[in-house]
N, CA, C and O of each residue as an XYZ file, in Angstrom:
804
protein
N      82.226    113.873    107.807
C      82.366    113.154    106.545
C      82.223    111.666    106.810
O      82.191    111.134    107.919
N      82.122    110.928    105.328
C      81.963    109.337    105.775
C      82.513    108.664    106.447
O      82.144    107.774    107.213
N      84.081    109.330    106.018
C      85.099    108.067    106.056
C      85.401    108.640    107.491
O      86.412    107.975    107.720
N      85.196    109.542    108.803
C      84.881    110.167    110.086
C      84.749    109.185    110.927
O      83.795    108.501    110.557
N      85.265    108.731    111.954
C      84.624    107.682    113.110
C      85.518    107.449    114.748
O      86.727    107.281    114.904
N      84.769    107.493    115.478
C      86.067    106.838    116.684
C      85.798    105.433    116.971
O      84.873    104.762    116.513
N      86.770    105.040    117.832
C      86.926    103.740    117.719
C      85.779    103.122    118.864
O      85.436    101.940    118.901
N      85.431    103.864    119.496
C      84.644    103.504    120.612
C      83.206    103.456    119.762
O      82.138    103.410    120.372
N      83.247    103.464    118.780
C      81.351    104.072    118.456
C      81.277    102.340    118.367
O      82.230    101.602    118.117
N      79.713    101.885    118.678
C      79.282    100.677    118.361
C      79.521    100.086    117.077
O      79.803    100.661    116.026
N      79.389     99.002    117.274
C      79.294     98.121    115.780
C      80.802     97.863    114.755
O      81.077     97.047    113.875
N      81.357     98.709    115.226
C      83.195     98.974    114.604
C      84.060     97.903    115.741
O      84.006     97.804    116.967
N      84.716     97.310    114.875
C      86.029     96.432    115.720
C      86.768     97.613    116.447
O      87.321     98.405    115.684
N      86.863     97.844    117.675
C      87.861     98.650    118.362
C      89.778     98.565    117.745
O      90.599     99.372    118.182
N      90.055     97.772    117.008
C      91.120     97.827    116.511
C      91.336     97.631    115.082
O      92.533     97.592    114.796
N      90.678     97.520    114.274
C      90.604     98.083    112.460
C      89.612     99.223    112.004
O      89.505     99.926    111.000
N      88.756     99.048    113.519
C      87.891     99.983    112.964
C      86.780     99.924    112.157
O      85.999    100.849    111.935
N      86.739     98.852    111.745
C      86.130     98.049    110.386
C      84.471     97.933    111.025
O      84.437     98.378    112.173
N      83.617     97.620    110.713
C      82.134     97.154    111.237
C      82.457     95.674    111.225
O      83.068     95.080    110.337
N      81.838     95.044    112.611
C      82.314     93.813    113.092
C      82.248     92.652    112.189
O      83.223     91.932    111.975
N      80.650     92.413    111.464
C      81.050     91.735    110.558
C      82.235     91.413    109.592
O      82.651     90.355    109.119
N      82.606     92.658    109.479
C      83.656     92.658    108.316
C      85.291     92.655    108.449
O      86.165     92.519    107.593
N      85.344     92.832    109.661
C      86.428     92.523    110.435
C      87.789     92.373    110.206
O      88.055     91.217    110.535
N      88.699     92.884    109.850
C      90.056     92.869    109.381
C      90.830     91.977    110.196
O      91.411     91.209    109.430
N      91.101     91.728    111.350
C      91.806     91.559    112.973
C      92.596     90.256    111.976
O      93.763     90.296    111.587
N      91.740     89.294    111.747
C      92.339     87.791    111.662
C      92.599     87.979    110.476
O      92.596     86.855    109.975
N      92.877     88.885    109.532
C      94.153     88.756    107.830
C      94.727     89.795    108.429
O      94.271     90.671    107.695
N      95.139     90.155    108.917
C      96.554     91.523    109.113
C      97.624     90.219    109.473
O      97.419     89.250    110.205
N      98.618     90.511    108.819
C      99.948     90.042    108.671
C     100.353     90.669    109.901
O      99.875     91.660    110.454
N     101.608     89.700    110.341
C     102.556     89.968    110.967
C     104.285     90.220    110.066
O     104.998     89.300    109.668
N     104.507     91.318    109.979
C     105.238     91.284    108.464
C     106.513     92.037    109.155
O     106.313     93.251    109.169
N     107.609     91.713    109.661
C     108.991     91.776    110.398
C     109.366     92.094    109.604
O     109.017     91.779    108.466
N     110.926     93.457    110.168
C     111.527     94.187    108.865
C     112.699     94.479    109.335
O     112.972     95.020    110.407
N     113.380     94.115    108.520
C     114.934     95.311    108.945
C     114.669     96.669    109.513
O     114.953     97.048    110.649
N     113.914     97.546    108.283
C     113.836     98.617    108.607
C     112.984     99.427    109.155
O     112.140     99.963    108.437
N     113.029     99.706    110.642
C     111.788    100.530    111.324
C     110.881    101.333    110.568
O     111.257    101.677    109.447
N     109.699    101.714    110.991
C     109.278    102.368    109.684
C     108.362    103.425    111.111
O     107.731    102.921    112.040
N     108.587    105.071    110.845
C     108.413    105.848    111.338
C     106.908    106.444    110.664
O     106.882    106.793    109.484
N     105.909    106.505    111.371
C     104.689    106.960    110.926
C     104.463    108.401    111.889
O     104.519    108.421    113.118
N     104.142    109.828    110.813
C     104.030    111.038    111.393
C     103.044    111.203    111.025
O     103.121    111.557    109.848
N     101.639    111.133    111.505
C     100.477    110.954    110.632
C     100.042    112.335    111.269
O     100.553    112.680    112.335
N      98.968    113.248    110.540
C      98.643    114.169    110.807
C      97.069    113.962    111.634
O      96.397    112.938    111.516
N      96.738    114.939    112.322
C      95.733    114.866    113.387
C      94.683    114.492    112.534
O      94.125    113.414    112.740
N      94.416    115.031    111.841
C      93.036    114.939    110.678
C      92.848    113.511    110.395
O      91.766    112.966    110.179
N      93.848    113.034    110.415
C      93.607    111.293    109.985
C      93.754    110.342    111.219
O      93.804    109.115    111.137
N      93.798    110.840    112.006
C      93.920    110.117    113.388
C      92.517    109.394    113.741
O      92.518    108.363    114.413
N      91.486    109.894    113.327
C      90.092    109.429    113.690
C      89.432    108.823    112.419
O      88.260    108.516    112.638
N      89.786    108.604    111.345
C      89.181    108.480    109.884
C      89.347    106.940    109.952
O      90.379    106.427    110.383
N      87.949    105.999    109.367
C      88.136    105.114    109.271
C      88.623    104.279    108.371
O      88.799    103.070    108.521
N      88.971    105.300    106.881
C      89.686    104.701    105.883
C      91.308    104.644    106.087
O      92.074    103.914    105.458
N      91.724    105.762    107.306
C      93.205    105.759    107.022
C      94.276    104.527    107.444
O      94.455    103.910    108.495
N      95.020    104.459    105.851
C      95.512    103.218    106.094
C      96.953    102.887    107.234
O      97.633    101.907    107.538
N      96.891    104.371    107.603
C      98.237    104.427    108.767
C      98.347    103.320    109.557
O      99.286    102.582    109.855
N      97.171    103.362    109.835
C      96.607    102.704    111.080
C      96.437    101.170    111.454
O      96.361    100.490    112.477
N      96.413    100.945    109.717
C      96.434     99.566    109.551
C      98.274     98.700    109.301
O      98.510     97.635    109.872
N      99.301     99.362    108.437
C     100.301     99.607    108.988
C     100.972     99.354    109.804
O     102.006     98.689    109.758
N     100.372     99.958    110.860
C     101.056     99.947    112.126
C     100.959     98.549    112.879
O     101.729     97.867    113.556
N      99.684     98.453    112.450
C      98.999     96.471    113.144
C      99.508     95.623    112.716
O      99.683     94.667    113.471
N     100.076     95.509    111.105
C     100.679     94.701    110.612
C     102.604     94.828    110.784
O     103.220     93.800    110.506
N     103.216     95.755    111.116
C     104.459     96.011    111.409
C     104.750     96.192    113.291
O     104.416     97.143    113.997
N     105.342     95.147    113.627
C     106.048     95.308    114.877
C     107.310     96.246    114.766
O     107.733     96.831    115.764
N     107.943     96.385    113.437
C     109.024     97.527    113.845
C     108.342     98.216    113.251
O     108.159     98.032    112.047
N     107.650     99.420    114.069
C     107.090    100.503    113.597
C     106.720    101.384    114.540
O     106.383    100.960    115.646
N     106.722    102.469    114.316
C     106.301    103.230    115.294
C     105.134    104.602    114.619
O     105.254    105.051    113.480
N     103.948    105.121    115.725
C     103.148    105.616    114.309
C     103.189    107.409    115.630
O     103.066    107.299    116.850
N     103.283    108.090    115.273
C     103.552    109.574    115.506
C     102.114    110.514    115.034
O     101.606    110.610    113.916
N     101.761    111.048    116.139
C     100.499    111.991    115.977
C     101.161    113.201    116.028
O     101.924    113.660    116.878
N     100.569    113.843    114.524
C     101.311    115.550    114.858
C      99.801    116.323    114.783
O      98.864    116.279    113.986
N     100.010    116.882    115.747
C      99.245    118.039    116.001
C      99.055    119.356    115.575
O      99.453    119.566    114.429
N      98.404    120.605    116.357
C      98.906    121.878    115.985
C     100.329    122.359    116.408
O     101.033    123.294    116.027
N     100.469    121.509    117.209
C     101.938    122.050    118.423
C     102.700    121.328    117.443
O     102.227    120.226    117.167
N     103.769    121.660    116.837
C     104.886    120.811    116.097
C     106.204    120.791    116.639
O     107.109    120.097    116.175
N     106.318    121.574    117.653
C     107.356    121.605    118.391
C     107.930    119.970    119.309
O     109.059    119.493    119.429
N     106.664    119.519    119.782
C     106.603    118.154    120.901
C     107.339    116.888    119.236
O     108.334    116.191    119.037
N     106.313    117.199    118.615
C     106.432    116.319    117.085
C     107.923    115.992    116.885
O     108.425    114.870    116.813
N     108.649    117.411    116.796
C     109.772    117.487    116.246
C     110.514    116.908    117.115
O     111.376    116.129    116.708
N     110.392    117.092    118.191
C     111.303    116.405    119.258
C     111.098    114.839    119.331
O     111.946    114.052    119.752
N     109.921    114.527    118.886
C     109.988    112.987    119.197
C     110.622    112.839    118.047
O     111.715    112.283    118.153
N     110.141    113.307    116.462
C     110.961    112.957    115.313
C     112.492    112.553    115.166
O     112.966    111.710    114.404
N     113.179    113.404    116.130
C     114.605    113.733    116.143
C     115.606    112.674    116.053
O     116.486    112.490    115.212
N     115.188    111.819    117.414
C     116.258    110.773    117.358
C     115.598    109.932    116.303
O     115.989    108.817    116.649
N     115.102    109.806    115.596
C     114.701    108.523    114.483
C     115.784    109.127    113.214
O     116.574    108.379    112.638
N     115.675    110.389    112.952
C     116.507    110.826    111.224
C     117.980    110.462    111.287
O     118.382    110.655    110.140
N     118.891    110.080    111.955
C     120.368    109.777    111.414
C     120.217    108.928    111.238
O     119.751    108.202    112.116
N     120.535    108.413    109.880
C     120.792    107.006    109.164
C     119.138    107.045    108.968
O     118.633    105.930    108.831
N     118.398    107.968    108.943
C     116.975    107.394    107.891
C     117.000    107.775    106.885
O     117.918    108.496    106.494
N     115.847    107.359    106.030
C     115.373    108.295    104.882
C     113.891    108.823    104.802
O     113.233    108.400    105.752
N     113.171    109.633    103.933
C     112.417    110.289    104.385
C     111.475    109.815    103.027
O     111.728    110.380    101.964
N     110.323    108.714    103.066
C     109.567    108.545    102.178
C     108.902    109.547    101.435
O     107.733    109.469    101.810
N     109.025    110.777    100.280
C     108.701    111.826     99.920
C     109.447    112.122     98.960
O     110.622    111.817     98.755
N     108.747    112.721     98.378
C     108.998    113.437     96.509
C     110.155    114.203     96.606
O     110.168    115.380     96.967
N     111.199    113.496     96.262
C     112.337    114.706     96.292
C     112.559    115.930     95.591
O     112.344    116.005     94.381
N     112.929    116.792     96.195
C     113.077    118.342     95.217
C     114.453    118.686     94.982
O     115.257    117.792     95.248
N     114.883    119.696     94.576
C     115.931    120.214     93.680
C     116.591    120.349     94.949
O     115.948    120.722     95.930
N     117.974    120.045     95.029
C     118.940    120.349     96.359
C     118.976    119.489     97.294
O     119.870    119.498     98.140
N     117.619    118.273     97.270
C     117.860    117.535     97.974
C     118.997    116.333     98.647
O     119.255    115.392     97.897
N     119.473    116.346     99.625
C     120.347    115.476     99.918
C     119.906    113.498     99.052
O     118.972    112.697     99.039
N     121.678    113.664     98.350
C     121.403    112.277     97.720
C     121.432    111.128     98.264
O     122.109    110.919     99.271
N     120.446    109.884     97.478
C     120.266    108.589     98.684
C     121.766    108.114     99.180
O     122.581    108.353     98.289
N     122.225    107.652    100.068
C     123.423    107.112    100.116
C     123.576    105.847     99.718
O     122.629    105.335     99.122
N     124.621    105.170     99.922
C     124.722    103.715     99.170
C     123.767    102.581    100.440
O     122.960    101.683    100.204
N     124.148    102.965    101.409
C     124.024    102.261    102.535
C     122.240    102.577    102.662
O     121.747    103.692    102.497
N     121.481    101.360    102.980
C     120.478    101.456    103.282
C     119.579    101.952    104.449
O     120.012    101.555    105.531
N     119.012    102.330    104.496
C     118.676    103.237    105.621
C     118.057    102.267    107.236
O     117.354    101.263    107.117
N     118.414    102.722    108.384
C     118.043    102.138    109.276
C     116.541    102.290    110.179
O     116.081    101.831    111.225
N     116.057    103.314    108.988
C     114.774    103.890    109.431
C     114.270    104.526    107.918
O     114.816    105.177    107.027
N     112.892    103.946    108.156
C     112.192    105.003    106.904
C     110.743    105.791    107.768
O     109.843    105.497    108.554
N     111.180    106.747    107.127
C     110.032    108.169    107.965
C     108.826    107.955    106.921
O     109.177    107.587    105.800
N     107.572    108.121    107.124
C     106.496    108.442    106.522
C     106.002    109.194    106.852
O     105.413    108.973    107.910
N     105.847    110.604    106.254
C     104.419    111.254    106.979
C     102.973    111.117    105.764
O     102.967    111.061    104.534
N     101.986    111.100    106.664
C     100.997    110.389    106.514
C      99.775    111.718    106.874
O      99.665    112.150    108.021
N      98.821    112.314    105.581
C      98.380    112.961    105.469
C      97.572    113.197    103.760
O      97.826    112.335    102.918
N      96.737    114.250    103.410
C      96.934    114.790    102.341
C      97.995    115.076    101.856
O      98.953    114.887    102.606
N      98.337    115.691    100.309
C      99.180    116.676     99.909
C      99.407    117.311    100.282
O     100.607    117.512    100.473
N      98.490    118.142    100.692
C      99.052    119.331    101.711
C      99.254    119.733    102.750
O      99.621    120.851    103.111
N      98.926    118.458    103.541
C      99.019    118.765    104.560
C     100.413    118.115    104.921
O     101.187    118.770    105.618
N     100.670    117.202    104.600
C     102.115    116.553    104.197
C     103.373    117.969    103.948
O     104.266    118.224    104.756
N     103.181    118.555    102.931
C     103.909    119.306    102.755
C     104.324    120.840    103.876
O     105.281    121.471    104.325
N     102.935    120.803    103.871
C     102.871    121.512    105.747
C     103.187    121.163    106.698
O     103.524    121.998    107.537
N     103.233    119.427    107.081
C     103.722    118.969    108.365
C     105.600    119.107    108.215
O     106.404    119.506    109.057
N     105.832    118.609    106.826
C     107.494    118.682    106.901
C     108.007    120.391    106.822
O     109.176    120.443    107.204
N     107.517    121.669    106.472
C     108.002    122.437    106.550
C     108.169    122.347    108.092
O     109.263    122.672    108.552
N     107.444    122.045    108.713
C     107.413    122.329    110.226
C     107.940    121.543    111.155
O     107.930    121.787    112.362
N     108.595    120.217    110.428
C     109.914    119.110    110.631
C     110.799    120.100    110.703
O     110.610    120.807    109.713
N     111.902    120.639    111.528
C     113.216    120.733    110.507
C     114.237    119.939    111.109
O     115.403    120.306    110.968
N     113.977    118.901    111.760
C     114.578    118.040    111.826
C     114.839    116.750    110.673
O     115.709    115.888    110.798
N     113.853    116.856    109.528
C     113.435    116.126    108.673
C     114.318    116.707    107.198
O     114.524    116.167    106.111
N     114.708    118.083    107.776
C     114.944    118.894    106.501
C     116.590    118.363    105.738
O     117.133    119.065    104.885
N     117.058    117.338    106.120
C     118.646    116.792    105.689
C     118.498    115.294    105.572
O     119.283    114.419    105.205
N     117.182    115.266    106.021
C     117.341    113.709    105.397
C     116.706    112.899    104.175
O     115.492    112.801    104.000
N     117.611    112.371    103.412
C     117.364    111.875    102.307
C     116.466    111.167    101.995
O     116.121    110.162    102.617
N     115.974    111.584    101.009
C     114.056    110.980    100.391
C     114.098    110.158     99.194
O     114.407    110.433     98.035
N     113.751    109.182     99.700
C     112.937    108.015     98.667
C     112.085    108.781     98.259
O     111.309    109.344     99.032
N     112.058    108.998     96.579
C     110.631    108.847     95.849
C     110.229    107.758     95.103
O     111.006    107.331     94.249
N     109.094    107.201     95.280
C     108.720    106.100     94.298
C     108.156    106.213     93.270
O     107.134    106.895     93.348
N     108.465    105.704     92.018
C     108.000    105.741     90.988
C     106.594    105.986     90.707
O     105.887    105.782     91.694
N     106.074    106.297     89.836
C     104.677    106.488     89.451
C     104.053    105.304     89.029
O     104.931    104.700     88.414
N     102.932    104.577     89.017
C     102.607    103.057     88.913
C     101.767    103.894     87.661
O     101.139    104.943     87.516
N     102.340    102.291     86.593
C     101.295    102.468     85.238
C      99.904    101.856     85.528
O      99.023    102.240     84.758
N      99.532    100.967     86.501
C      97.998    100.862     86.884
C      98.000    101.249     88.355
O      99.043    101.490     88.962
N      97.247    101.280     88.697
C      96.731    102.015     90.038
C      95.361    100.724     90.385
O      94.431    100.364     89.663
N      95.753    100.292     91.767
C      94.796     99.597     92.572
C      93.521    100.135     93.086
O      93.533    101.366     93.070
N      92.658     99.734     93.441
C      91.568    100.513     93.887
C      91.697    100.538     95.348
O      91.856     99.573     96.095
N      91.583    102.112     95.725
C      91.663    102.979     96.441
C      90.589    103.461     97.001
O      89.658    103.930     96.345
N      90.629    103.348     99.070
C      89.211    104.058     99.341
C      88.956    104.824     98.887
O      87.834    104.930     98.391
N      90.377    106.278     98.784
C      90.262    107.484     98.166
C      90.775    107.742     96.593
O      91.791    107.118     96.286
N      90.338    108.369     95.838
C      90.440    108.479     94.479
C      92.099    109.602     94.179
O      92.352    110.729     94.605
N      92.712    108.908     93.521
C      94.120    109.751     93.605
C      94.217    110.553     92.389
O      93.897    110.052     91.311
N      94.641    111.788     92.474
C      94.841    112.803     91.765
C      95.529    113.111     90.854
O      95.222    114.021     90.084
N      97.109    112.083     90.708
C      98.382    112.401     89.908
C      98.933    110.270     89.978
O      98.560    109.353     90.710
N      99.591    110.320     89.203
C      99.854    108.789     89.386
C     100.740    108.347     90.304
O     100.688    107.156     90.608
N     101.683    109.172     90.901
C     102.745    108.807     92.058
C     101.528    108.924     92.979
O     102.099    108.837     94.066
N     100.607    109.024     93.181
C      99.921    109.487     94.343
C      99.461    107.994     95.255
O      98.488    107.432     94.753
N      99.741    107.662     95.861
C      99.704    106.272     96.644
C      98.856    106.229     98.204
O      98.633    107.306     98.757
N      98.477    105.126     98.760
C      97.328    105.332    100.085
C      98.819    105.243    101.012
O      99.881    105.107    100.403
N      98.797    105.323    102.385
C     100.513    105.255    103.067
C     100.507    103.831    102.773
O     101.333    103.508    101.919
N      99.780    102.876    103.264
C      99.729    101.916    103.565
C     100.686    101.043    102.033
O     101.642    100.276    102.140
N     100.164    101.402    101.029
C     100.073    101.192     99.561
C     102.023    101.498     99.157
O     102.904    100.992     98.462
N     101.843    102.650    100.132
C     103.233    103.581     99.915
C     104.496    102.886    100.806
O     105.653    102.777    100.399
N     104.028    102.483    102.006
C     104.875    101.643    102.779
C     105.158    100.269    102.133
O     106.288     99.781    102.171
N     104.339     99.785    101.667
C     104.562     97.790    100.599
C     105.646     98.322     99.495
O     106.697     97.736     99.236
N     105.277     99.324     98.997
C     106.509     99.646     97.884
C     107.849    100.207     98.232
O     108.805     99.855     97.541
N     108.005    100.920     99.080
C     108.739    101.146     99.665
C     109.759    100.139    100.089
O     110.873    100.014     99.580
N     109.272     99.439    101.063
C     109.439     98.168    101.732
C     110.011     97.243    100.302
O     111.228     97.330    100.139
N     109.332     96.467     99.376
C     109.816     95.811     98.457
C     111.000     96.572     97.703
O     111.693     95.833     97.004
N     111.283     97.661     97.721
C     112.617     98.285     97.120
C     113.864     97.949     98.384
O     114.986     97.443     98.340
N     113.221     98.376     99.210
C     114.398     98.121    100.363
C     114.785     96.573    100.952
O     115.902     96.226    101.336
N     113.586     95.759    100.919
C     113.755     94.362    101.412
C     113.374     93.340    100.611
O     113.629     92.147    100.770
N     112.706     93.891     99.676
C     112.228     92.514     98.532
C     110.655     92.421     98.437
O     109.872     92.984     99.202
N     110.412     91.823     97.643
C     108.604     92.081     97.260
C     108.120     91.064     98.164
O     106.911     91.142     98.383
N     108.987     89.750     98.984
C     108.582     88.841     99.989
C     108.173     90.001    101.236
O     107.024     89.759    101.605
N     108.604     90.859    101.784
C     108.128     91.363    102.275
C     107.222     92.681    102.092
O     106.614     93.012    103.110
N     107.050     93.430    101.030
C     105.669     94.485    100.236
C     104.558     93.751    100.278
O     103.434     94.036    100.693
N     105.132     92.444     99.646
C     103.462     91.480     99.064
C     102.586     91.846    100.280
O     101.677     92.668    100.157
N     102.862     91.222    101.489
C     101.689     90.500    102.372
C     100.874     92.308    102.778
O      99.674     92.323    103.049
N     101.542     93.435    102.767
C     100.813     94.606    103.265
C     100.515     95.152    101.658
O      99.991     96.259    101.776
N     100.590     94.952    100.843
C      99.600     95.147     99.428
C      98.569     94.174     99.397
O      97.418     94.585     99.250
N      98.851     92.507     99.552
C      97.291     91.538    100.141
C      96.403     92.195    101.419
O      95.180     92.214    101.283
N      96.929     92.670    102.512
C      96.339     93.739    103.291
C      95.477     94.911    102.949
O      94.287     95.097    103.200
N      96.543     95.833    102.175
C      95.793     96.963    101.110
C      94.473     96.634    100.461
O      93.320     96.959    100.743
N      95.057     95.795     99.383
C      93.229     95.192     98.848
C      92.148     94.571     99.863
O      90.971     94.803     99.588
N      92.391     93.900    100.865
C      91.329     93.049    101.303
C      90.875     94.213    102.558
O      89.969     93.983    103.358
N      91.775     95.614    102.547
C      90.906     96.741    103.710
C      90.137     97.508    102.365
O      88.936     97.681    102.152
N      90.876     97.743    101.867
C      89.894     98.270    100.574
C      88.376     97.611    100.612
O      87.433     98.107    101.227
N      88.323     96.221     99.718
C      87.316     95.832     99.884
C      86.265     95.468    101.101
O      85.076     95.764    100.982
N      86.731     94.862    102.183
C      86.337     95.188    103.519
C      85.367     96.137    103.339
O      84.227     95.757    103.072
N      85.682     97.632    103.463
C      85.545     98.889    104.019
C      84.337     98.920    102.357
O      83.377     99.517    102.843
N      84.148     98.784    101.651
C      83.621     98.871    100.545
C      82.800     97.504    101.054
O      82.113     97.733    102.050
N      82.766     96.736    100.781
C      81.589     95.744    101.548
C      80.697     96.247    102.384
O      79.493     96.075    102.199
N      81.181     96.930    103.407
C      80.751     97.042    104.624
C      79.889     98.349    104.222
O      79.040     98.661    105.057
N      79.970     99.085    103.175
C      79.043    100.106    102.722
C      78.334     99.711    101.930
O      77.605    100.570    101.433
N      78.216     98.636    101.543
C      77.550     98.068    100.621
C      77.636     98.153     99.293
O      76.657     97.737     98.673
N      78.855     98.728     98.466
C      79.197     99.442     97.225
C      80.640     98.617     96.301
O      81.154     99.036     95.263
N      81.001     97.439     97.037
C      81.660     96.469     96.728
C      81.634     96.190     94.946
O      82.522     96.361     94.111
N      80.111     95.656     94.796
C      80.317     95.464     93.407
C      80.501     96.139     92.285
O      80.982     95.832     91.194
N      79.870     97.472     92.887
C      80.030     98.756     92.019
C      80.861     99.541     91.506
O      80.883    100.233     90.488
N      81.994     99.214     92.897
C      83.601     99.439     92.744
C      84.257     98.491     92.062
O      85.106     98.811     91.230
N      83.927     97.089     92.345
C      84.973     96.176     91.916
C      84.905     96.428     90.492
O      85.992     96.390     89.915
N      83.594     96.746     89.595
C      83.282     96.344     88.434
C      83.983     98.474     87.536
O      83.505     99.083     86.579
N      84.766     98.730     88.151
C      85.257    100.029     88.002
C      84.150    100.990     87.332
O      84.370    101.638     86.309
N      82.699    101.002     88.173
C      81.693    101.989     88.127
C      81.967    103.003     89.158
O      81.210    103.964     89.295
């Protein structure tokens, strides 16, 4: 598929990934946080050049970003010590444990499709008691490499700034939502389809 690439192929910045011209490296924020922010990204997006995990991670020194595989067993074990005192960025369901007052000292993301998301946490169960942030549904929606399906539906990257501004303030969301848009467009430049998008064709 398009959005498919490794980091070694020519012409791509070895660290955004981006095609050199277009280059992300020198606007990624350096954006410091209280709260660690745990990335469980699924294998499928590990090589994709739109995924915004990845970008995330460049802009957050407290962060840590987690490859889950087919093996979920290794996963779970690294997961483990991060969940006391976290919370678990995800759509809460019926029975779920309630947020506590106290703010969390870790926020978990897993980072995937829908479904595959929902497949990686059945296969957490270390994940299965800890309390989930859901974020609201946005009445406009930003433009997105990928086209979203339902209105809570958010890029991680997109999902981590909001997140983040509930827990620490919009001084710290802003600068990785200015990030969000300018990889967006980037990555849309660099295909040449910039104006076509911007002008919501």
């Amino acid at each position: 598929m398009r959005s498919r690439t490794l980091s070694h192929l020519p012409g791509r910045c070895p660290r955004c990934w981006i095609r050199h011209e277009f280059c992300l490296c020198a606007e990624i924020p350096h954006v410091p946080t209280r709260t660690q922010v745990v990335i469980v990204r699924h294998a499928r997006e590990a090589d994709k050049s739109t995924g915004t995990a990845r970008m995330a991670g460049l802009a957050l020194p407290n962060s840590a970003l987690i490859d889950f595989g087919e093996d979920s067993v290794p996963v779970d074990e690294e997961v483990k010590p991060f969940a006391p005192g976290a919370w678990l960025l995800f759509p809460a369901e019926e029975g779920a444990p309630p947020l506590p007052d106290a703010l969390p000292r870790c926020l978990i993301v897993i980072d995937g499709t829908w479904r595959q998301t929902r497949r990686m946490l059945k296969k957490l169960p270390s994940l299965a008691n800890v309390p989930r942030l859901a974020l609201p549904a946005k009445q406009t929606a930003p433009l997105r490499l990928r086209e979203s399906t339902a209105p809570e539906n958010r890029s991680t990257l997109e999902a981590i700034a909001d997140a983040l501004s509930l827990l620490e303030g919009p001084s710290v969301g802003e600068p990785l939502h200015r990030l969000h848009t300018l990889m967006v467009e980037r990555v849309f430049r660099a295909r040449g389809v910039w104006e076509l998008k911007a002008s919501g064709q």
